[in-house]
C-alpha positions in Angstrom: 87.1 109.4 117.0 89.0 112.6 118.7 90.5 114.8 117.0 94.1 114.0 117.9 93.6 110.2 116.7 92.0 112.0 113.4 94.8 114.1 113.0 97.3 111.3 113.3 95.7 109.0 111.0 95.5 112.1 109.0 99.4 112.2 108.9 100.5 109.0 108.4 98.4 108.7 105.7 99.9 111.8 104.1 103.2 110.9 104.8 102.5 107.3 102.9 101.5 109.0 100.0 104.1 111.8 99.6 106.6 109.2 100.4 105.7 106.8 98.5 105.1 109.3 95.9 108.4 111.0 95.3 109.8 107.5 96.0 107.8 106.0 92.7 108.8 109.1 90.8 112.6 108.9 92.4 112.3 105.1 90.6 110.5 105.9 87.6 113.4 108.1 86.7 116.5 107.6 88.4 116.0 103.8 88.4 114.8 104.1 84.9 111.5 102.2 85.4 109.8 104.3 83.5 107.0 106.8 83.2 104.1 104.4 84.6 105.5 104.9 87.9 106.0 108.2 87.5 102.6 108.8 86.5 101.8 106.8 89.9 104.0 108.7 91.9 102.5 112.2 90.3 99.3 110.9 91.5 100.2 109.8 94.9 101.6 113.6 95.4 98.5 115.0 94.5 96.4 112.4 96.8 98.9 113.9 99.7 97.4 116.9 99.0 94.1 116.2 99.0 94.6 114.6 102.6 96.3 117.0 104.0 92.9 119.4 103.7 91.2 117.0 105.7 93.0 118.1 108.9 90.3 119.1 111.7 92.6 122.2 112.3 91.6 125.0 110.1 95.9 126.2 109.3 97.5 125.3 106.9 100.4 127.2 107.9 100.8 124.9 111.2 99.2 121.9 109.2 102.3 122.0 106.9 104.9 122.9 109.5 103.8 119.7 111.7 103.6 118.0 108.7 107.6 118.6 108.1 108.4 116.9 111.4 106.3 113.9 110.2 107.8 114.1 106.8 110.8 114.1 108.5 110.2 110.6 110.5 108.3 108.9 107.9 111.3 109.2 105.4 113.5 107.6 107.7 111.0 104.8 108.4 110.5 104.6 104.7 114.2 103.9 103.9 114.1 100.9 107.0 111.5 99.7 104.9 112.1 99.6 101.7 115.5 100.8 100.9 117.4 98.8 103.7 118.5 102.2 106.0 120.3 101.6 109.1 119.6 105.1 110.6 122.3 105.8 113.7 121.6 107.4 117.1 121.1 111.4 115.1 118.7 109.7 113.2 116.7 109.0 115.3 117.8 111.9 117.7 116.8 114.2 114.8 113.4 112.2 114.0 112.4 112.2 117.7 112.6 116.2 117.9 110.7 116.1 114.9 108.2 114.6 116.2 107.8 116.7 119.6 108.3 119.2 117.6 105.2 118.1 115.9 103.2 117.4 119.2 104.0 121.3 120.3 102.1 122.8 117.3 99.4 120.9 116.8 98.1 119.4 119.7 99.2 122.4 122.3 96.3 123.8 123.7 95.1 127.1 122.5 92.7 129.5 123.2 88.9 128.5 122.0 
């Protein structure tokens, strides 16, 4: 497996669990469904993480700022998903630029 296709995998798993996460803990409380899924969606968080250290580059700095343009993308997917989000043409606009915004830090190439 490359690298890049690592990396990827990398973030969308990431971006499941700090989604889902804060989602579980946004229900647990605001929907009032109590602390079980808050306690799911505190571990969820910490699995995020524990993910995000896996990343074949060795930054965090650049891991998390790519990471913001998936976060970014992912959220809106999430809400087509599960919360029934129509996202308009900024939306996705925004999500888009995101994600090449994501594609210019990680995968640029740099010096060796």
């Amino acid at each position: 497996m490359t690298d890049i296709v690592r990396s990827l995998l990398l973030f969308v798993a990431a971006a499941l669990l700090e989604i889902g996460g804060a989602w579980l803990v946004w229900q647990g409380l605001r929907e009032h469904r109590g602390l079980v899924w808050v306690g799911a969606g505190v571990l969820a968080l910490a699995g995020y993480g524990v993910v995000a250290t896996f990343q074949p580059d060795p930054a965090f700095g650049r891991i998390l700022a790519a990471y913001g343009g998936v976060f970014v993308a992912g959220s809106l997917a999430w809400g087509v998903a599960v919360d029934q989000l129509r996202p308009d043409r900024f939306d996705l606009a925004g999500a888009g630029i995101c994600l090449l915004g994501v594609a210019v830090i990680m995968y640029a190439p740099r010096p060796v």
